[in-house]
C-alpha positions as CSV (number, residue, x, y, z in Angstrom):
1,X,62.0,152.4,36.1
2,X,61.9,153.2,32.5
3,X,59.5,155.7,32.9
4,X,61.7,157.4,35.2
5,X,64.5,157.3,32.9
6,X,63.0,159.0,30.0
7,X,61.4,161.5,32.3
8,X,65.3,162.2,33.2
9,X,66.6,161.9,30.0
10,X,63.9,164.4,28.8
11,X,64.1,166.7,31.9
12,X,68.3,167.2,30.6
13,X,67.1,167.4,27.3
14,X,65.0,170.4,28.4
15,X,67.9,171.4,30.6
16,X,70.2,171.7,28.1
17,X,68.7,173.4,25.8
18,X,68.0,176.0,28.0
19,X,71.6,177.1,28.3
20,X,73.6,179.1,26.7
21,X,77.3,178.6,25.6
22,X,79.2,179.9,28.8
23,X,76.6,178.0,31.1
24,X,76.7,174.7,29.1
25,X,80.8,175.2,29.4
26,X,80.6,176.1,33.3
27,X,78.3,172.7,33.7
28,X,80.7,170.4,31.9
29,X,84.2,172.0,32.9
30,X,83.8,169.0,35.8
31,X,84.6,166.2,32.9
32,X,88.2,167.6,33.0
33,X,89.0,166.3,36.6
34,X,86.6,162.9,36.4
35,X,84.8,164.3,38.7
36,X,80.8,163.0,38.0
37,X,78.0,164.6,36.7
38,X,75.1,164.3,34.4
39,X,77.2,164.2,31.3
40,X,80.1,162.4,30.2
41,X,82.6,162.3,27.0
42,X,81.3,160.4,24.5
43,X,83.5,161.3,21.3
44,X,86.2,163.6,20.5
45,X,87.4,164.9,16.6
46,X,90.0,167.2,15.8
47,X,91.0,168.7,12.2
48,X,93.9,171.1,12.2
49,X,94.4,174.2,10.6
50,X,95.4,174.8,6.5
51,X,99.4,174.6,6.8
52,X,99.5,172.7,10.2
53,X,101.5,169.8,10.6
54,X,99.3,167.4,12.2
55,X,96.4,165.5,10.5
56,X,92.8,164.7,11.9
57,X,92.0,162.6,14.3
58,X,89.7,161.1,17.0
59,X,89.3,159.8,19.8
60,X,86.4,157.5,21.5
61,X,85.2,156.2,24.3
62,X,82.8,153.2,26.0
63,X,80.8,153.6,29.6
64,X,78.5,150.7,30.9
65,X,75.0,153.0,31.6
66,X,75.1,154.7,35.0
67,X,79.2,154.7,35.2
68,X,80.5,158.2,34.9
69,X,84.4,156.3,33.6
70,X,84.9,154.6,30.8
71,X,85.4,150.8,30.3
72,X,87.5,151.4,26.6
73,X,88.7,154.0,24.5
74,X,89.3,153.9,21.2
75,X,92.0,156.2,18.8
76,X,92.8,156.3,15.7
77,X,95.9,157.5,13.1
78,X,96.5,156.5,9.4
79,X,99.4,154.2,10.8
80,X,97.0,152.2,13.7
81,X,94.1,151.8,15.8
82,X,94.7,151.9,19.6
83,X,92.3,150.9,22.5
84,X,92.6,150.7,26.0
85,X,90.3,148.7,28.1
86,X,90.3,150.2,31.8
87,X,89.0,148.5,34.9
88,X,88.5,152.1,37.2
89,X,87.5,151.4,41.3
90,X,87.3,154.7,43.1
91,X,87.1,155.7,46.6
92,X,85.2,158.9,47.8
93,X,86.5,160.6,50.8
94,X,86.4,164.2,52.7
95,X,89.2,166.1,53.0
96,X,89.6,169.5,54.5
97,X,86.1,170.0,53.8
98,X,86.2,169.0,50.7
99,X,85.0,165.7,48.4
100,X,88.1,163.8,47.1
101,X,88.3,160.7,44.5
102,X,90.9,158.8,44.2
103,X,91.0,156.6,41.1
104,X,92.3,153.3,40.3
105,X,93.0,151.2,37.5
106,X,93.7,147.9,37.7
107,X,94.5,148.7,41.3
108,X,97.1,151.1,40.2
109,X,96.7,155.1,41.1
110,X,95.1,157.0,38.3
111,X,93.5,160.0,39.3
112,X,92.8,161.8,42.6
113,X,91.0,165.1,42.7
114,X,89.5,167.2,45.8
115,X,87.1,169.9,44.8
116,X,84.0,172.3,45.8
117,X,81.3,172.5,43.4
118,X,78.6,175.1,43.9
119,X,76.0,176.9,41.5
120,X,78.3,179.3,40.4
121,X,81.7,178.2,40.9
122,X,83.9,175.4,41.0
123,X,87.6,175.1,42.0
124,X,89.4,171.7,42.2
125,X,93.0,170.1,42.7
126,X,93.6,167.3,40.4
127,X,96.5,164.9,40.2
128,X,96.8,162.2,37.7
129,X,99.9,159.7,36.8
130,X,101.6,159.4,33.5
131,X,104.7,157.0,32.6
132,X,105.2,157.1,36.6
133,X,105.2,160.9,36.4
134,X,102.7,162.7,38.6
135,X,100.8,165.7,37.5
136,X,99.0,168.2,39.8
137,X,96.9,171.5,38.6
138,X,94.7,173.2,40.0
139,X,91.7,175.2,38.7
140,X,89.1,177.2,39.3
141,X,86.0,178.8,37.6
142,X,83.5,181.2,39.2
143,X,80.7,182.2,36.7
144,X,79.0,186.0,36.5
145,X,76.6,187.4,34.2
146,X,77.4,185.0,31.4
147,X,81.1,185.5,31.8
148,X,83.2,182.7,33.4
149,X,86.3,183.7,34.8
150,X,89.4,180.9,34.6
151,X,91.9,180.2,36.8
152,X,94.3,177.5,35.7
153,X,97.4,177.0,37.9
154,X,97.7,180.7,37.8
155,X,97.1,181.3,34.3
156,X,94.1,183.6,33.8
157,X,91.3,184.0,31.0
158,X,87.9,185.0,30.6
159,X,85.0,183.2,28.8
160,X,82.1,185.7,27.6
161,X,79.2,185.1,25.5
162,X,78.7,186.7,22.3
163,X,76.2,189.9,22.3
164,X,73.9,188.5,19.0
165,X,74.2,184.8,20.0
166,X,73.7,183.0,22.9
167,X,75.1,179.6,21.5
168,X,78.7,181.3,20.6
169,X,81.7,182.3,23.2
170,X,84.8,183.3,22.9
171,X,87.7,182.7,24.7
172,X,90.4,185.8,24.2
173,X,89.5,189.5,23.1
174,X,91.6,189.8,20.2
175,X,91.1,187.4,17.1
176,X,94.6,188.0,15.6
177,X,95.9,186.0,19.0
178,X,97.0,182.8,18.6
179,X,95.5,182.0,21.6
180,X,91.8,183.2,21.0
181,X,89.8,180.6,20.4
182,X,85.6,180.8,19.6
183,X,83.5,178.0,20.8
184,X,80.0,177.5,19.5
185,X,77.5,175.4,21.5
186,X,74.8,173.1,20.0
187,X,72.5,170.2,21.6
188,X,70.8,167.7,19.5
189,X,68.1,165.6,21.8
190,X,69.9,165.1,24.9
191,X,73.9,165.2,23.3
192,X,75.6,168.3,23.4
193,X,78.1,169.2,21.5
194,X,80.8,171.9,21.2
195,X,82.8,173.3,18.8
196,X,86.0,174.9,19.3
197,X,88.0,176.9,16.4
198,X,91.5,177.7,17.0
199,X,94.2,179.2,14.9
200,X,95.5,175.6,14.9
201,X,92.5,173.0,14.9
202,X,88.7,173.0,15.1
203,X,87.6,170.4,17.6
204,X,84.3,168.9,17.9
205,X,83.4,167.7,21.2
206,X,80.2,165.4,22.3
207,X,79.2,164.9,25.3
208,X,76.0,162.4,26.0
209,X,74.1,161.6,29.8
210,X,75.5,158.7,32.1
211,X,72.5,157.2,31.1
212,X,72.1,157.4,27.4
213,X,69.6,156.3,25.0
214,X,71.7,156.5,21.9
215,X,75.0,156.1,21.2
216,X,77.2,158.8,18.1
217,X,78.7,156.7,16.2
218,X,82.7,157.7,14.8
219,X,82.1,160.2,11.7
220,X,84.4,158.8,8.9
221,X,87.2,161.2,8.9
222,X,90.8,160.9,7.6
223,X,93.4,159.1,9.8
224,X,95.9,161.3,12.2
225,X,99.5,161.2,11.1
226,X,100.7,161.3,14.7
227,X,98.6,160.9,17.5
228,X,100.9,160.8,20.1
229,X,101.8,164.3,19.4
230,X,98.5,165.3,19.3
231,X,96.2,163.4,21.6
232,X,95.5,165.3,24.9
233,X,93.5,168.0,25.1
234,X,91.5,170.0,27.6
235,X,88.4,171.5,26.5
236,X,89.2,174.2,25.3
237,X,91.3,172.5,22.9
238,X,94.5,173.4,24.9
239,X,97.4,171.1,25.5
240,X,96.7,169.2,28.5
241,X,99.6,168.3,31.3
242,X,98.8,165.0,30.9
243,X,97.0,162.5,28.8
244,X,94.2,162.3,32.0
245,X,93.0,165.6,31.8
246,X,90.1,164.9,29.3
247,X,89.7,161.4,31.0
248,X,89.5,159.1,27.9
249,X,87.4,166.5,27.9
250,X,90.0,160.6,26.8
């Protein structure tokens, strides 16, 4: 059995490694709608911009091996520590052809997502619950020739790669947008990590296998100043609906 794991474990090493920065982000887009894979969210950090407001911050969570949700989370301010300990069931179901997941924590509705997921394209609807408010988006990403085309609720973007390096992508055409954002890819044994810089924050993102080896541990970084202001974030370091959509990309 352990054989097999460390072939697997090096077999996504390999795998990894051997993608560029709009594959990796195709691959792990499925993090943002708990939907499993081979990866999962182990840490987020996020330090604003010279002249913003907010103050740094992270965020991180816990996973017994093999579980693709988290049993804790852990966040952090200069004012207080917060965690959460979760105890997720889910139920797997078709639906109109599709795969659905409902969520629960502590027997109380979480998540629910129904979603297709092929080689080169993914769409899904995803509904989470937040202070007894339900949220509902849905999204879809169809990859070609190293440029990922988004489709988020009906807003629209394009992820290309960048022409002299393969680990850099760049969301947005024109820099001087306050909405272009360039995302740099980077694995290190089997964890992958992204980093996405914004006109407001650079966020570093790792991501480790449902069955790690190794744990990150929490970089010492200076406390957030008000992390209920700042806390939710999709991927791409946009504001998320709700506090689910990075289940700890929460």
């Amino acid at each position: 059995m352990i054989k097999k794991t460390l072939f697997f474990l090096a077999a996504l090493s390999i795998y990894a490694n051997a993608l560029n920065c709009v594959e990796a982000y195709f691959k792990t887009i499925i993090l943002e709608a708990d939907i499993p894979g081979d990866y999962v969210l182990d840490s987020l950090y996020r330090t604003p911009k010279e002249g913003m407001e907010s103050e740094p911050w992270f965020k991180k969570q816990y996973y017994t091996p093999g579980n693709y949700l988290p049993d804790s989370m852990v966040m952090a301010n200069e004012n207080k520590t917060v965690k959460k300990v979760f105890n997720f069931t889910q139920e797997t179901t078709t639906e109109d052809g599709l795969k659905k997941i409902v969520v629960k924590n502590n027997g109380e509705f979480y998540s629910s997502v129904k979603y297709f997921a092929g080689t080169d394209s993914i769409s899904f609807e995803y509904t989470s619950v937040d202070e007894g408010e339900n949220f509902t988006t849905h999204e879809s990403f169809v990859l070609r020739n190293d440029t990922l085309f988004t489709d988020d609720s009906g807003y629209k973007s394009v992820l290309y790669l960048d022409s002299n390096n393969n680990n850099v992508c760049y969301d947005g055409t024109d820099p001087e947008d306050e909405n272009f954002k360039k995302i740099t890819y980077e694995t290190k044994g089997d964890t992958i990590h992204f980093i996405t810089d914004s006109h407001y924050s650079v966020t570093d993102l790792f991501l480790v296998p449902v069955n790690p080896q190794t744990t990150i541990g929490i970089r010492k970084i200076r406390p957030v100043a008000n992390i209920k202001k700042y806390q939710y974030f999709d991927l791409l370091g946009r504001p998320a609906i709700s506090k689910h959509s990075v289940q700890v990309r929460k």
